[in-house]
C-alpha positions in Angstrom: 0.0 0.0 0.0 1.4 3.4 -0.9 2.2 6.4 1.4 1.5 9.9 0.3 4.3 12.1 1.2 4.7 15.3 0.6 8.0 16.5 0.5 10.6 19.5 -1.2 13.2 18.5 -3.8 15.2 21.4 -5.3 12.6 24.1 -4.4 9.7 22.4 -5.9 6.7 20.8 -3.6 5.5 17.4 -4.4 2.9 15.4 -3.0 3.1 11.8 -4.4 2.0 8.3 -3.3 5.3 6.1 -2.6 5.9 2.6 -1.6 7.3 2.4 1.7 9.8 0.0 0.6 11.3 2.3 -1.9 14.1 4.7 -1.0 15.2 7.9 -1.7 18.0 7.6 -4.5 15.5 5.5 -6.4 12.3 8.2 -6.1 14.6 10.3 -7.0 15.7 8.7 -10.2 13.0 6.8 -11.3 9.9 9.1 -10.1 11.4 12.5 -10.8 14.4 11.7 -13.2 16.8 13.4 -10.9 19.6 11.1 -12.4 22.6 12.9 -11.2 21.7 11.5 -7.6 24.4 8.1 -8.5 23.4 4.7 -6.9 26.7 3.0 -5.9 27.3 0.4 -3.7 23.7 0.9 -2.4 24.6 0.0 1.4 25.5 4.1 2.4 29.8 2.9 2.4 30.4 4.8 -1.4 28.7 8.5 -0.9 28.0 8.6 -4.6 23.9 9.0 -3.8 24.5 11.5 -1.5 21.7 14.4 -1.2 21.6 17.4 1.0 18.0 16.5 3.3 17.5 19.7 5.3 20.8 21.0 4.8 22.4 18.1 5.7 24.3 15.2 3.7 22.7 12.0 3.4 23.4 8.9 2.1 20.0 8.9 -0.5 20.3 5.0 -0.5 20.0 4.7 3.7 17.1 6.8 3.7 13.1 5.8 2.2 11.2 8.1 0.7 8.9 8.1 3.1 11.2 9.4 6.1 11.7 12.0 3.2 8.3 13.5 4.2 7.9 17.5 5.1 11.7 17.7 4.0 13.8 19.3 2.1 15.9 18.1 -0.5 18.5 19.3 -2.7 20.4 17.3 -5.4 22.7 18.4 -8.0 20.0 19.3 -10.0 19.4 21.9 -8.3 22.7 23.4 -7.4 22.7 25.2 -10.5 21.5 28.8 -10.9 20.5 31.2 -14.0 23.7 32.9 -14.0 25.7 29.3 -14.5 27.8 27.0 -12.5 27.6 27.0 -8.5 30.9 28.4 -7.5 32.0 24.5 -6.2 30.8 23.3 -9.7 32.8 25.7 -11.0 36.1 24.7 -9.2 35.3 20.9 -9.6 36.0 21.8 -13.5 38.9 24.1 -12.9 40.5 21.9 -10.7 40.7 19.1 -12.2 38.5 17.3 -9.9 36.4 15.6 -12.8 37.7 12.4 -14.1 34.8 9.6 -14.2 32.2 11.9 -13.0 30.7 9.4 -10.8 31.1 10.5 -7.4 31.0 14.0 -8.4 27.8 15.2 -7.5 27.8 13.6 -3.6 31.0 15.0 -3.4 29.8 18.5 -4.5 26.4 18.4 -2.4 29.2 17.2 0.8 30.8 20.3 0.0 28.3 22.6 -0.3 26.7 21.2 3.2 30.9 21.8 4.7 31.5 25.4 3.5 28.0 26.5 4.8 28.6 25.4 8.4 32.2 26.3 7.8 33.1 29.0 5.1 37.1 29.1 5.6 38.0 25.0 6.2 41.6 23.5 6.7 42.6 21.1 4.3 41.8 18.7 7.0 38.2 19.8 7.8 37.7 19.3 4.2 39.4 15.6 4.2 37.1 14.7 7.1 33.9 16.1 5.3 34.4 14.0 2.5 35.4 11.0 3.7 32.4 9.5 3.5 32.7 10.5 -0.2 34.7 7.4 -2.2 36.7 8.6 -5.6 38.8 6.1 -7.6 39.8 8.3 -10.3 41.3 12.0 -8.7 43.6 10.9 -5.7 41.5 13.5 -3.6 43.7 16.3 -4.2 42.3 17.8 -7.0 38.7 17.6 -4.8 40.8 19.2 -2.1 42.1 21.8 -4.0 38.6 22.3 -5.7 36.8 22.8 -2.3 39.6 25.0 -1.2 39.2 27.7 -4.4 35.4 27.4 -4.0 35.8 28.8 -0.3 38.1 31.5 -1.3 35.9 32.7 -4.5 32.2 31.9 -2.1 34.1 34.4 0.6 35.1 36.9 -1.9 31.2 36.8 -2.9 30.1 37.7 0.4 
């Protein structure tokens, strides 16, 4: 039997019947063809279906869609704006930071969640943030570096 939720995703109210079974990533995907939301190792260890719910990171794969209800959720989708990339976006490509593109938009949603608690982080706040983030292409550093020159250029902005 289906649950009606309603819930937030990118700005945009929804009020939909979901199966409690299903999860979040897979709403996402399948019901609202949010595809940039990446399902991975589908047991929360990889990071690649990460989400911001509330503000917050989230492994979109952990979490049903029905706990999703009265939330807020933001994917990558929804990082953009009318006047282009988001500044981490934006230093992602720079950077360097890019190679598969897989993990890319968890690792992006983990930063934007990091540099709004924390505008200025050390290199090892920003290690810590993401290590629930897994790359095999980049080594890190690049995403590093990337979240490090989106700090500096979202500071200058303010």
């Amino acid at each position: 039997m289906k649950k009606l939720i309603s819930l937030k995703v990118n700005g945009k109210l929804y009020e939909v019947a979901v199966s409690p079974n299903q999860t979040l990533v897979d709403f996402l995907r399948n019901e609202l063809d949010l595809i940039g939301t990446k399902k991975g190792c589908e047991v929360g260890d990889c990071g690649t279906c990460t989400v911001l719910m509330d503000g917050r990171p989230v492994n979109s794969c952990l979490v049903l869609a029905v706990q999703a209800n009265g939330r807020e959720i933001q994917t990558i989708e929804g990082l953009e704006s009318p006047e282009g990339l988001h500044p981490i976006q934006k230093a992602f490509v720079d950077k360097g930071a890019i190679q598969c593109g897989f993990c890319t938009p968890g690792m992006i949603l983990t930063a934007k969640s990091l540099l709004e608690k924390n505008p200025t982080p050390d290199r090892d706040e920003i290690r810590k943030a993401i290590s629930g983030n897994l790359c095999r292409c980049t080594g890190y550093q690049k995403i590093v570096d990337a979240i490090e020159a989106a700090s500096a250029e979202m500071s200058k902005r303010q």
